[in-house]
C-alpha positions as CSV (number, residue, x, y, z in Angstrom):
1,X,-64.3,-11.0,-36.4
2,X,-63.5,-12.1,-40.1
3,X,-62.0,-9.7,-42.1
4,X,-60.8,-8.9,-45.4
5,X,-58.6,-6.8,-47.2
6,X,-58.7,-6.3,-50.5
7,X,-55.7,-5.3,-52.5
8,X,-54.0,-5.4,-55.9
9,X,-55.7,-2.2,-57.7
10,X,-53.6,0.8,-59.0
11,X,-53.4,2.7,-62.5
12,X,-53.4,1.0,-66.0
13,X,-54.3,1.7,-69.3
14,X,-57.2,0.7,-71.2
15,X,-56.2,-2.8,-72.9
16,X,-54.1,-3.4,-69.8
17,X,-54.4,-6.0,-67.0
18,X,-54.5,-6.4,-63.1
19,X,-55.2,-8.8,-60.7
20,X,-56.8,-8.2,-57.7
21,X,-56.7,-10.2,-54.0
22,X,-59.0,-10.4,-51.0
23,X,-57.0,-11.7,-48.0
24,X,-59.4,-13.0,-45.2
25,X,-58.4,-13.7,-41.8
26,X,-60.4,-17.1,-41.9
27,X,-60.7,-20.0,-44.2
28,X,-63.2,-19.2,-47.3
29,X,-65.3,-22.4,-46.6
30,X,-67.2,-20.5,-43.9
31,X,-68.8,-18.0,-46.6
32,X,-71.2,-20.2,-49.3
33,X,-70.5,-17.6,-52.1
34,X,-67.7,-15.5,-52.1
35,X,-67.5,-12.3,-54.9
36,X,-66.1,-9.4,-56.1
37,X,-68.2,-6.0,-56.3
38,X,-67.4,-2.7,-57.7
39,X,-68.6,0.6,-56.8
40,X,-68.1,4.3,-59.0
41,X,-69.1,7.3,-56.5
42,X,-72.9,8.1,-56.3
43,X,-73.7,4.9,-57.8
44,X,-74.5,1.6,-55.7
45,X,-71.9,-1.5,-55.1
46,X,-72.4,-3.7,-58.4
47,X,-71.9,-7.2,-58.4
48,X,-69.3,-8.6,-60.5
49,X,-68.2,-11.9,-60.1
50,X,-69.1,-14.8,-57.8
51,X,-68.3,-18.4,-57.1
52,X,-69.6,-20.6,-54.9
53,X,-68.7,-23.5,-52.1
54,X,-69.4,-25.6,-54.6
55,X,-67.2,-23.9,-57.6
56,X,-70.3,-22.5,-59.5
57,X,-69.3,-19.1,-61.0
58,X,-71.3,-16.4,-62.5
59,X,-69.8,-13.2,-64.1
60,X,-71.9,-10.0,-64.4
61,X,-73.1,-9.3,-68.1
62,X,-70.5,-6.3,-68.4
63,X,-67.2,-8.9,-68.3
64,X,-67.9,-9.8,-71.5
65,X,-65.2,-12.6,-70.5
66,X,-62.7,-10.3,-69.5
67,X,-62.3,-11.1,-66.1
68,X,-61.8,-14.8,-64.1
69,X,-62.4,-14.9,-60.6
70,X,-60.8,-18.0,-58.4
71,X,-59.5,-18.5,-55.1
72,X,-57.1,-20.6,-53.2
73,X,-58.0,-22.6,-50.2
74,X,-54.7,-22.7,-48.4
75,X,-54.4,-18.9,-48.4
76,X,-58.0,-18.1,-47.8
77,X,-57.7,-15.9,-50.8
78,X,-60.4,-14.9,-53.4
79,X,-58.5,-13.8,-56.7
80,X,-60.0,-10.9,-59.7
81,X,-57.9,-11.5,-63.0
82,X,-59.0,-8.7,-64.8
83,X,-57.7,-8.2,-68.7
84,X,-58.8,-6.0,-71.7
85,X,-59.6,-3.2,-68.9
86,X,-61.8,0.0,-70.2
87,X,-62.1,3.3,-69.3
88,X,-65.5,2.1,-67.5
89,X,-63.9,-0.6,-65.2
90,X,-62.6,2.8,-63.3
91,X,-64.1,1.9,-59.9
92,X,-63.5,0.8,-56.0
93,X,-63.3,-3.5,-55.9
94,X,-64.5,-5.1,-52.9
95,X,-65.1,-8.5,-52.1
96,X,-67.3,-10.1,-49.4
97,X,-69.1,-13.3,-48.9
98,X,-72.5,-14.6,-48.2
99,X,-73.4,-14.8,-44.8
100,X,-71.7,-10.8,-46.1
101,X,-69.5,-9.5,-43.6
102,X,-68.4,-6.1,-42.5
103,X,-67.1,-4.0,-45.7
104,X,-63.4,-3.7,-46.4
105,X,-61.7,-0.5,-47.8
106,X,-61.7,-1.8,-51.3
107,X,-58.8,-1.4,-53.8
108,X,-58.8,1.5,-56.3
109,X,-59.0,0.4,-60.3
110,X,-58.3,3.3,-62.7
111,X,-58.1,3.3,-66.0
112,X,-57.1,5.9,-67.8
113,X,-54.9,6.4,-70.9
């Protein structure tokens, strides 16, 4: 079973950068999209960031070109560069792909001064 684990998240303050990683344990060709999602408790899993096979990329409206996502092929690894950070980036980051798979554990992003 594919898996991934996300990682990369911690403490920073607003202004500050991170950049998060989702390992999987297969090549990323077998997903057509892969993205990044982030989730605040008692709200749902928000979309942030996507790319496809083909390179296509779409950012959610709230990135306001703060963030880049990529990934690298020979380490079947999706990348989250995420700069500027605010308060309300504070979340849980997951990544999965479409077919989705099983949830990983998600990395924790706070921002706080």
């Amino acid at each position: 079973q594919v898996q991934l684990v996300e990682s990369g998240g911690g403490l920073v303050q607003p202004g500050g950068s991170l950049r998060l990683s989702c390992a999987a344990s297969r090549s990323l060709f077998m997903f057509n999209t892969m993205a990044w999602y982030r989730q605040t408790p008692g709200l749902e899993r928000d979309l942030v960031a996507r790319i496809s096979r083909a390179g296509t990329i779409y950012y959610a409206d709230f990135v306001e070109g703060r963030f880049t996502i990529s990934r690298d092929h020979a380490k079947n690894t999706l990348y989250l560069q995420m700069k500027s950070l605010r308060f309300e980036d504070t979340a849980v980051y997951y990544c999965n792909g479409s077919p989705a798979i099983p949830w990983g554990q998600g990395t924790q992003v706070t921002v706080s001064s």
